[in-house]
NUBANU-375727 format. One line per field, with one value per residue (C-alpha): residue in three letters; y, x, z. Coordinates in pm, 1 decimal, decimal comma, m for minus. Layout:
N
rest	c(Ala/...) $
v	c(Y/...) $
u	c(X/...) $
w	c(Z/...) $
***
This chain:
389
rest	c(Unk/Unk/Unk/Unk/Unk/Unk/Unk/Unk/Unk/Unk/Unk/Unk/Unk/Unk/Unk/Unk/Unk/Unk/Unk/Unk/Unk/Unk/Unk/Unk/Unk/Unk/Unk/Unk/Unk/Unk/Unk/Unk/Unk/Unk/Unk/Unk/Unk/Unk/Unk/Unk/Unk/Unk/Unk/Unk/Unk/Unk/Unk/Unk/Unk/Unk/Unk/Unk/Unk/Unk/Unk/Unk/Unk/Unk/Unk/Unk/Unk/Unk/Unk/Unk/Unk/Unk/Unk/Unk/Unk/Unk/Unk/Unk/Unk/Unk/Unk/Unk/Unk/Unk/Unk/Unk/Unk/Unk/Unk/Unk/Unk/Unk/Unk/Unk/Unk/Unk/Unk/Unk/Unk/Unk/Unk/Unk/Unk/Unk/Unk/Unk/Unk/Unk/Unk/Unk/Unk/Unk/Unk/Unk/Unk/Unk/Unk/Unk/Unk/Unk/Unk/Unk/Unk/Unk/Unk/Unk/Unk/Unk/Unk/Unk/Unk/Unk/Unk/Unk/Unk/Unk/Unk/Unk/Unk/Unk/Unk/Unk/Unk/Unk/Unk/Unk/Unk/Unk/Unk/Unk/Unk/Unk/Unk/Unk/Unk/Unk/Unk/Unk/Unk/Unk/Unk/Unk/Unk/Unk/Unk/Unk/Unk/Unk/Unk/Unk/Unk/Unk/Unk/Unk/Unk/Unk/Unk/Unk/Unk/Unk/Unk/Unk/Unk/Unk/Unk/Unk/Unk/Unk/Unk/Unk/Unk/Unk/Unk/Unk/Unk/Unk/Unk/Unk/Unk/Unk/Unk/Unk/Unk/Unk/Unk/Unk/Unk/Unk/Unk/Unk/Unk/Unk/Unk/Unk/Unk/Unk/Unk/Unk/Unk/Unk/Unk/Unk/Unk/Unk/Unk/Unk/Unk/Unk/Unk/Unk/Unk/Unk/Unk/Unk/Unk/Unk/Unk/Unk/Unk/Unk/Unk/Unk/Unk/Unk/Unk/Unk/Unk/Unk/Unk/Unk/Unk/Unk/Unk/Unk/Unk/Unk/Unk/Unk/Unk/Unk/Unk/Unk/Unk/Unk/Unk/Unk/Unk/Unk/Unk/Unk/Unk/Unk/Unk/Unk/Unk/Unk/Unk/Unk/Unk/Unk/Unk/Unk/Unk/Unk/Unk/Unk/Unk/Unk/Unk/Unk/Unk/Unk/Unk/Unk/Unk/Unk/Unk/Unk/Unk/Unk/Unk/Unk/Unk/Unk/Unk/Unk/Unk/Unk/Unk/Unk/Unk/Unk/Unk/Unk/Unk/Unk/Unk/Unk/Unk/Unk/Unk/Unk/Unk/Unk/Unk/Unk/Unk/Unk/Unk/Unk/Unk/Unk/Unk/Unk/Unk/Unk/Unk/Unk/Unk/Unk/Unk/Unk/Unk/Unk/Unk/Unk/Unk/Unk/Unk/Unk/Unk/Unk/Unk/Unk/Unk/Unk/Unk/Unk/Unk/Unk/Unk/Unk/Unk/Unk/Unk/Unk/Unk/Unk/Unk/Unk/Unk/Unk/Unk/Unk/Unk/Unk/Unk/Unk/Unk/Unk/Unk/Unk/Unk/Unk/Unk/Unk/Unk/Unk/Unk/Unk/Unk/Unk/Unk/Unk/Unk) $
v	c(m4643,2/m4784,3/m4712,0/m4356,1/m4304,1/m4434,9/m4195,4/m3892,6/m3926,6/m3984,0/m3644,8/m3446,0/m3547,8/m3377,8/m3054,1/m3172,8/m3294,2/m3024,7/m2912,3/m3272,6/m3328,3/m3038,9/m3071,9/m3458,4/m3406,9/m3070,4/m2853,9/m2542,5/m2547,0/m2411,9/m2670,7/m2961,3/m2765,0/m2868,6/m3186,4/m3118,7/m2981,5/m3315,5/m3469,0/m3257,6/m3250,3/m3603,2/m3598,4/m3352,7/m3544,2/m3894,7/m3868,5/m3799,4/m3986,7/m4317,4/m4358,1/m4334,9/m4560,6/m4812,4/m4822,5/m5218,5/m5357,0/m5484,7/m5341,0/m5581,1/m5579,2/m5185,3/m5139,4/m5399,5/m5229,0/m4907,9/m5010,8/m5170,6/m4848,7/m4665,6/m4891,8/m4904,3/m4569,5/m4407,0/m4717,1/m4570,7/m4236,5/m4365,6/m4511,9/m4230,3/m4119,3/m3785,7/m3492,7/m3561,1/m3883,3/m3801,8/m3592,7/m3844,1/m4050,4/m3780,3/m3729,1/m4088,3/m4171,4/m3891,7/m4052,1/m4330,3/m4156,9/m3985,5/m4310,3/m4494,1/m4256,9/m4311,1/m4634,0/m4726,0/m4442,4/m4628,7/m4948,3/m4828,1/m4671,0/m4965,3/m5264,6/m4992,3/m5065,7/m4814,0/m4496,8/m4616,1/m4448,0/m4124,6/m4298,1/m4566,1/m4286,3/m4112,6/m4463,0/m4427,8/m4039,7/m4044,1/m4183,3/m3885,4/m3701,6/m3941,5/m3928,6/m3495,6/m3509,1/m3827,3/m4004,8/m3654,7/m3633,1/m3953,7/m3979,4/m3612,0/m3780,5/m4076,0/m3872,1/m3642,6/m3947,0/m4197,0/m3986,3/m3831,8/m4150,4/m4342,0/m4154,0/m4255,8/m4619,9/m4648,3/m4514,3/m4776,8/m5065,8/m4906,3/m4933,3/m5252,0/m5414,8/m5338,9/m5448,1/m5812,6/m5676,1/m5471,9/m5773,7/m5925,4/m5708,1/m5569,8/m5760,1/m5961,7/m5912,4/m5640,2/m5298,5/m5000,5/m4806,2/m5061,9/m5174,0/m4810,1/m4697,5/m4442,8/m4229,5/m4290,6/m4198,0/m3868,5/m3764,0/m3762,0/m3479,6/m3282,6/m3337,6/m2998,9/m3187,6/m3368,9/m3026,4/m2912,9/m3102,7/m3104,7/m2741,0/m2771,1/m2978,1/m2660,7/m2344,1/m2517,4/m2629,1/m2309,8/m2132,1/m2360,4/m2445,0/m2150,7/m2114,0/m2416,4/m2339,5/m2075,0/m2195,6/m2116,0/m1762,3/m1714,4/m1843,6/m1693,1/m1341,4/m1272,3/m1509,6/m1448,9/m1844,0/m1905,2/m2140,6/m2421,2/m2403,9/m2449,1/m2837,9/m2905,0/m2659,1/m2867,2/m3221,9/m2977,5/m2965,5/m3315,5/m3416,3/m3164,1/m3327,3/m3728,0/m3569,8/m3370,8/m3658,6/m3854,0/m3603,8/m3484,0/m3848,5/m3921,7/m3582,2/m3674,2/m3985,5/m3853,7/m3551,0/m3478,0/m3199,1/m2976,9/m3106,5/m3022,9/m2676,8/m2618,8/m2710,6/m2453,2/m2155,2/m2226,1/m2286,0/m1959,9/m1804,8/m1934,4/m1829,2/m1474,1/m1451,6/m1543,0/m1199,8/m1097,2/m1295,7/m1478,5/m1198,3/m1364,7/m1726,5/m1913,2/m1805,6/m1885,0/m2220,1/m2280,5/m2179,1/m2395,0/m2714,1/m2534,9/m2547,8/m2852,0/m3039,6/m2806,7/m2816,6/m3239,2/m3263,8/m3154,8/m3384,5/m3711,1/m3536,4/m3384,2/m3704,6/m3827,2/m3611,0/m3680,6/m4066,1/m4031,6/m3719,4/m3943,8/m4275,8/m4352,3/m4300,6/m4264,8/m4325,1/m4142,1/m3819,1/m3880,1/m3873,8/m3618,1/m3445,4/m3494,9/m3376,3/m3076,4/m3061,0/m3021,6/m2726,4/m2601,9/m2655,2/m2458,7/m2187,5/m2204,9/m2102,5/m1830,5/m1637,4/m1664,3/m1544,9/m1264,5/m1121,2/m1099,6/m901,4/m711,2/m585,4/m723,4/m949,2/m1299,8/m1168,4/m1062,1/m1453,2/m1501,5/m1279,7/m1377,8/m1766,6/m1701,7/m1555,0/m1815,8/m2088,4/m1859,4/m1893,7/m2225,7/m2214,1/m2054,4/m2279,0/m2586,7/m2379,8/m2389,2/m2741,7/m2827,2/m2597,8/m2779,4/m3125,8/m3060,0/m2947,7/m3221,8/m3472,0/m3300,8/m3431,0/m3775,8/m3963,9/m3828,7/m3888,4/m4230,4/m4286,5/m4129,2/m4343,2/m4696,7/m4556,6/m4558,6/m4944,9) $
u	c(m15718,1/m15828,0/m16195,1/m16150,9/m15942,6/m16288,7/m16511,9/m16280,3/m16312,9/m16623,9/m16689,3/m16510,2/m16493,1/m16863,2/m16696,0/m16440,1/m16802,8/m17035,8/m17076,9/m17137,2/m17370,5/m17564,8/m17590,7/m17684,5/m17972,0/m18104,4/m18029,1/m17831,6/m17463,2/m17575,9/m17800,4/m17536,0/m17343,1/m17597,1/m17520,2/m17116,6/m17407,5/m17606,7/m17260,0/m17161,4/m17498,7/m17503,1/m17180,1/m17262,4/m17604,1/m17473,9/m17164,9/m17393,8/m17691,3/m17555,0/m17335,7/m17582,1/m17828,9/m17596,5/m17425,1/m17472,0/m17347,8/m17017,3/m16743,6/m16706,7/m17111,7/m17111,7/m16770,2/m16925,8/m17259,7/m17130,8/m16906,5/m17209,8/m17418,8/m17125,2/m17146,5/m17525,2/m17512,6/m17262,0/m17355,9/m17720,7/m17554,3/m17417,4/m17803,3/m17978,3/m18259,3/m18328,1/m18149,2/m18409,1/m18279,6/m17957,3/m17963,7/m18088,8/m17824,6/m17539,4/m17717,4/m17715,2/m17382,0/m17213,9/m17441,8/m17198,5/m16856,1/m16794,9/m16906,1/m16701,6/m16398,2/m16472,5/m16508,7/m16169,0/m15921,7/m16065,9/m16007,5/m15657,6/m15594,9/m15693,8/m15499,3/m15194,2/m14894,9/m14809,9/m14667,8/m14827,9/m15158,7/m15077,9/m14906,4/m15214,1/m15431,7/m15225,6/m15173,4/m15545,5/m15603,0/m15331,1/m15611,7/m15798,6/m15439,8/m15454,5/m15841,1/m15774,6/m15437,5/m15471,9/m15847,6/m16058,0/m15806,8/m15835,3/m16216,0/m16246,0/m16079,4/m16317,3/m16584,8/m16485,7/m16384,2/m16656,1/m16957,1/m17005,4/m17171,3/m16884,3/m16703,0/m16947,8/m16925,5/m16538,0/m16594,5/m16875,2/m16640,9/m16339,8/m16485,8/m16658,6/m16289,6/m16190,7/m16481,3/m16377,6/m16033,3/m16191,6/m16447,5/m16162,2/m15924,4/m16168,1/m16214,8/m16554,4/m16709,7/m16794,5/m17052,8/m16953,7/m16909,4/m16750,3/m17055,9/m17157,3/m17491,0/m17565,9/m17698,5/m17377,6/m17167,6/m17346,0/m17245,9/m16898,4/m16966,6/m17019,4/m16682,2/m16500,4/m16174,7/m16415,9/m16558,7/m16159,9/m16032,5/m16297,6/m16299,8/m15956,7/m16020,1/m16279,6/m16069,7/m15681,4/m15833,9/m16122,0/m15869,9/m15659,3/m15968,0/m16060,8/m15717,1/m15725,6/m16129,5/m15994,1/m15662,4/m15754,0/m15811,7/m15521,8/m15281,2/m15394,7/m15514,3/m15247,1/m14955,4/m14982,9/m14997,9/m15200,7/m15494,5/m15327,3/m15093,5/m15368,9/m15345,3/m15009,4/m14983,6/m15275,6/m15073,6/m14764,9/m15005,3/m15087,1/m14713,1/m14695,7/m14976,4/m14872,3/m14556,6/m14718,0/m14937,3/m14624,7/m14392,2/m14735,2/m14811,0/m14430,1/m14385,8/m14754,9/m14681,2/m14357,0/m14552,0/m14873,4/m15020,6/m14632,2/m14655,1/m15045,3/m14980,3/m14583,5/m14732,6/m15054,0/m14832,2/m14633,2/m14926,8/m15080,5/m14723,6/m14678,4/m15060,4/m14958,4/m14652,5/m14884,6/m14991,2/m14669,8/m14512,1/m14803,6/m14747,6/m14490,7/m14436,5/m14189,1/m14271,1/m14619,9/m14507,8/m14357,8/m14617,9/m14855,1/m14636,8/m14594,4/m14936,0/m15028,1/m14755,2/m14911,6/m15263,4/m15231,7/m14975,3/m15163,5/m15454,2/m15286,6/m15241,0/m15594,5/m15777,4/m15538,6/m15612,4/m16048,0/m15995,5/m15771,3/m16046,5/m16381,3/m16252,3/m16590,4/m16705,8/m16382,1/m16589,7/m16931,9/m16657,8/m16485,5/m16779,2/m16886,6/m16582,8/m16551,2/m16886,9/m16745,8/m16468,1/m16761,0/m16908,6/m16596,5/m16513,6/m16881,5/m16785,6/m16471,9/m16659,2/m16897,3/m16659,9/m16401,4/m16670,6/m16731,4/m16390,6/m16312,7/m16665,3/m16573,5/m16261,9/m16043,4/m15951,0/m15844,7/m15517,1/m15703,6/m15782,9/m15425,9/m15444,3/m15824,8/m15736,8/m15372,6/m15625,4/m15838,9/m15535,1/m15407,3/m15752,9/m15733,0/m15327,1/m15433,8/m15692,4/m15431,7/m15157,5/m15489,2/m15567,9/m15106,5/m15126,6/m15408,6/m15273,1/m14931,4/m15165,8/m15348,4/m15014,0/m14922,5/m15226,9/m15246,7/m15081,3/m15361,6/m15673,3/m15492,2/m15437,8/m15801,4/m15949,7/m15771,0/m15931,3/m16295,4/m16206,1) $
w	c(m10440,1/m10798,8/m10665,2/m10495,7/m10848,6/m11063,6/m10852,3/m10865,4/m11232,1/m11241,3/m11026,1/m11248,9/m11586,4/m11615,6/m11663,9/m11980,9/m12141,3/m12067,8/m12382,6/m12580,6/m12291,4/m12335,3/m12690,6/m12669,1/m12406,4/m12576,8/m12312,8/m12245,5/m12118,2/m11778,5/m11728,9/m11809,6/m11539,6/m11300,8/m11334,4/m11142,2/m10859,1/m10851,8/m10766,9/m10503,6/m10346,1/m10349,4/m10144,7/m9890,7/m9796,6/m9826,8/m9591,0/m9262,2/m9396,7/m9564,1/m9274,0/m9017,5/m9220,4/m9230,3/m8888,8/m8841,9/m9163,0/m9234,4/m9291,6/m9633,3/m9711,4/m9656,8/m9904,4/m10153,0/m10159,1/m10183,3/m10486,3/m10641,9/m10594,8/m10741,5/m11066,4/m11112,7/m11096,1/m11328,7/m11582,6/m11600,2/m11618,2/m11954,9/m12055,5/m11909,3/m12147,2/m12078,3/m11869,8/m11557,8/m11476,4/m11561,9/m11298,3/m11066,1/m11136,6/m11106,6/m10766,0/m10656,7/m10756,0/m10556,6/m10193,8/m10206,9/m10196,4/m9875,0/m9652,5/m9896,8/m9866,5/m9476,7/m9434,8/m9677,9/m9440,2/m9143,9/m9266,6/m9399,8/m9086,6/m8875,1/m9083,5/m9088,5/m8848,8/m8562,0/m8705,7/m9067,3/m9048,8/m9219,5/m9487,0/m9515,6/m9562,1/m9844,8/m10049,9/m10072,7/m10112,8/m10426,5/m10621,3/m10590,9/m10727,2/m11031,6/m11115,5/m11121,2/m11330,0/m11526,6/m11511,2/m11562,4/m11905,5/m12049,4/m11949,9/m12185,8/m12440,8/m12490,0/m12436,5/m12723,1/m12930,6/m12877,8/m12721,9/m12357,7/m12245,9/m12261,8/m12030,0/m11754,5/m11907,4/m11888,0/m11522,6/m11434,2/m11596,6/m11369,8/m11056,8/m11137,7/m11209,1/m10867,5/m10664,2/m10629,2/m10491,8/m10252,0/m10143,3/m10058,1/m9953,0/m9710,4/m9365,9/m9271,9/m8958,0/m8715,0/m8778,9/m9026,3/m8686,0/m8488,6/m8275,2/m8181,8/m8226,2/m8475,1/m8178,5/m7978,6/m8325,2/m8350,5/m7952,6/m8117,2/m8265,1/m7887,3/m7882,9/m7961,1/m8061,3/m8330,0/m8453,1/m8506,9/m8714,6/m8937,3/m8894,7/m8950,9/m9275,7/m9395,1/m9305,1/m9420,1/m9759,5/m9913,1/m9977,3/m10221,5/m10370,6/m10441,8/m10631,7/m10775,9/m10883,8/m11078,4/m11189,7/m11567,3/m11535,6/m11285,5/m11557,0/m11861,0/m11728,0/m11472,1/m11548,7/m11943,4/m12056,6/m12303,1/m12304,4/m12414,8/m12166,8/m11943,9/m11964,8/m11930,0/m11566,1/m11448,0/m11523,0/m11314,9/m11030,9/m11034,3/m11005,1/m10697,7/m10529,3/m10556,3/m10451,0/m10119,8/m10061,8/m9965,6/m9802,9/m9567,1/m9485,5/m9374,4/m9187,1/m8997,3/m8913,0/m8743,5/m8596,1/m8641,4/m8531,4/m8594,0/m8888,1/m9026,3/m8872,1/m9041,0/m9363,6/m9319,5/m9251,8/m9531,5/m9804,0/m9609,7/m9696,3/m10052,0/m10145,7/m9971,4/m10280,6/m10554,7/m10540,2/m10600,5/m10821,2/m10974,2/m11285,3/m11379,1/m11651,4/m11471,2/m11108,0/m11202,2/m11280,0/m11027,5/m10793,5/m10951,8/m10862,2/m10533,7/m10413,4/m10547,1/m10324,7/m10001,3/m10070,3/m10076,6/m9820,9/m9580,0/m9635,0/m9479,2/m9137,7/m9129,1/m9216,0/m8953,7/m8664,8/m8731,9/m8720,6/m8397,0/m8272,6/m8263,7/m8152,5/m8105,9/m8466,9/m8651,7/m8970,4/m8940,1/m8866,6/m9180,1/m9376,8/m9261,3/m9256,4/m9632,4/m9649,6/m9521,1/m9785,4/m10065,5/m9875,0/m9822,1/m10194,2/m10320,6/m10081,9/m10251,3/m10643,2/m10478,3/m10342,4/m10582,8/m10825,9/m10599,7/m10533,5/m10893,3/m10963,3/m10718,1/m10887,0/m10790,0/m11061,2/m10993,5/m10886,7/m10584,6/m10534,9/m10346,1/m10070,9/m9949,3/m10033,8/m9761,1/m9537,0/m9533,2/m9458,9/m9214,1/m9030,6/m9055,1/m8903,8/m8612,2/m8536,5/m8572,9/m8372,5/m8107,7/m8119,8/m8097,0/m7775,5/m7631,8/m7681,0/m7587,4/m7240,1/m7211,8/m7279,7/m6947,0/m6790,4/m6941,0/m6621,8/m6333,3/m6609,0/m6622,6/m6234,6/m6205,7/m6467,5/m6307,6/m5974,8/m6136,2/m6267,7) $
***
């Protein structure tokens, strides 16, 4: 948690600098903004990549390595010279996190007792709530107090505090993918119950991201706040989100799949209202706290449902999968961007984002349908399968 919590900051503290960094490295605001890119990009080719290229280490040497990457990195972030390598070391510091996000809910999930997992997986996830809401502030603050490159250095230091827990937290022994081959992990993904969830993971979050992209404008254009407000409904969010990363993990551990797609139709539903009532202060307010709890709620039960999916490669699919997220999420900007050019404002944002979720509820009221099918099934595949033995 205190390392996912490190690298969320890290991710995202970029944009609360921009403009020191741009003015430091004598180059234009857009430019810095490149930078948030490098991260993401980072992300979205490490998760496959890393994973695969590291298939037979340990679980333990993988995690430490990863963590040591993760330091190197964001400490020559803070040294970096010029904007070019910079850059580079935006880029490399974002390979690291999606095999690390995988391999620590696999872990979690595997050292969690029966009926735990969901819960496991949100005691680490929260840190991603806290880095948004809490780290991303603090790191702006030292940035704007002490220089931008401190930010990255209070990150580096961070993660570097928590790498001896996680050495030893961590168990020895035994490959990254649990003695499958790297060719064997990718045949997981022929699997169509593999390609839903993370599909799942895509469709149930774009839209809230999308929202949440363009939270600013949404409450200062449409609900009337004013700028300054802006702060304080992002720390509201936060608090909805720790919250919903409990509550989902507790209702998915009692029901998994009822409860991923229950908490999609209502997000789909709630996103639906903003258009109405997203005009207005205090229902604006409330809907921000609103779809925070949703949008992390859900999370638990869809990281969930890929580790149990790809028992083969429960890791290489979450990487990937949160690969996936950071697609999702750039789809996410462009077409928020778009819809409001198109003139539609960024009121218009609500009903395409409950769209969106809705495509991804019908998909999960799919995938419930087909496993409460297959539960029907389970005893001849089992009398079938002790035949074969």
């Amino acid at each position: 948690m205190l390392v996912v919590f490190g690298l969320t900051t890290g991710e995202f503290v970029v944009a609360g600098i921009l403009p020191d960094v741009a003015g430091g490295l004598g180059v234009s605001v857009p430019a810095a903004g490149l930078l948030v890119t490098a991260y993401a990009a980072g992300m979205i080719v490490g998760g496959p990549v890393v994973t695969v290229l590291t298939a037979r280490s340990s679980r333990r040497t993988l995690v430490v390595g990863l963590v040591g990457v993760a330091v190197a990195a964001n400490a020559w972030s803070a040294v970096a010279p010029n904007y070019a390598s910079l850059l580079a070391g935006r880029f490399v510091a974002g390979l690291v996190v999606a095999t690390f996000f995988a391999v620590g809910i696999t872990t979690a999930v595997g050292m969690a007792p029966e009926g735990g997992q969901a819960r496991a997986v949100a005691r680490l996830t929260v840190g991603m709530n806290l880095g948004m809401v809490l780290g991303t502030p603090l790191g702006t603050l030292v940035g704007h107090a002490v220089g931008w490159r401190a930010s990255f250095g209070a990150v580096a230091v961070l993660v570097l505090v928590a790498l001896p827990l996680v050495a030893r937290a961590v168990p020895g022994g035994g490959s990254a993918l649990d003695g499958v081959s790297a060719v064997a992990g990718l045949r997981a993904f022929a699997d169509r119950g593999v390609l839903a969830a993370i599909a799942m993971t895509v469709l149930g979050n774009v839209g809230v991201v999308m929202v949440f992209s363009f939270i600013a404008p949404l409450m200062t254009d449409v609900a009337g706040f004013s700028s300054g407000a802006v702060p304080v409904l992002l720390l509201v969010y936060g608090a909805g989100a720790v919250l919903g990363n409990f509550a989902g993990a507790w209702l998915a551990d009692r029901a998994l799949m009822p409860s991923v797609a229950g908490l999609l139709a209502v997000l789909a539903g709630v996103l639906g209202a903003g258009w109405f009532a997203g005009g207005s202060r205090v229902a604006a307010g409330v809907l921000v706290f609103v779809l925070g709890a949703l949008a992390f709620a859900v999370i638990p039960g869809l990281q969930t449902r890929v580790v149990s999916s790809a028992r083969t490669a429960p890791m290489l699919a979450v990487a990937v999968n949160a690969s996936g997220f950071q697609v999702a999420a750039a789809f996410a900007g462009w077409l928020g961007g778009r819809v409001i050019d198109a003139g539609g404002g960024a009121r218009g944002l609500y009903p395409v984002a409950a769209a969106l979720t809705a495509a991804g509820l019908l998909l999960a009221v799919g995938v419930l349908v087909n496993d409460r099918r297959s539960s029907g099934r389970a005893p001849v595949v089992e009398a079938e399968a002790l035949e074969q033995v």
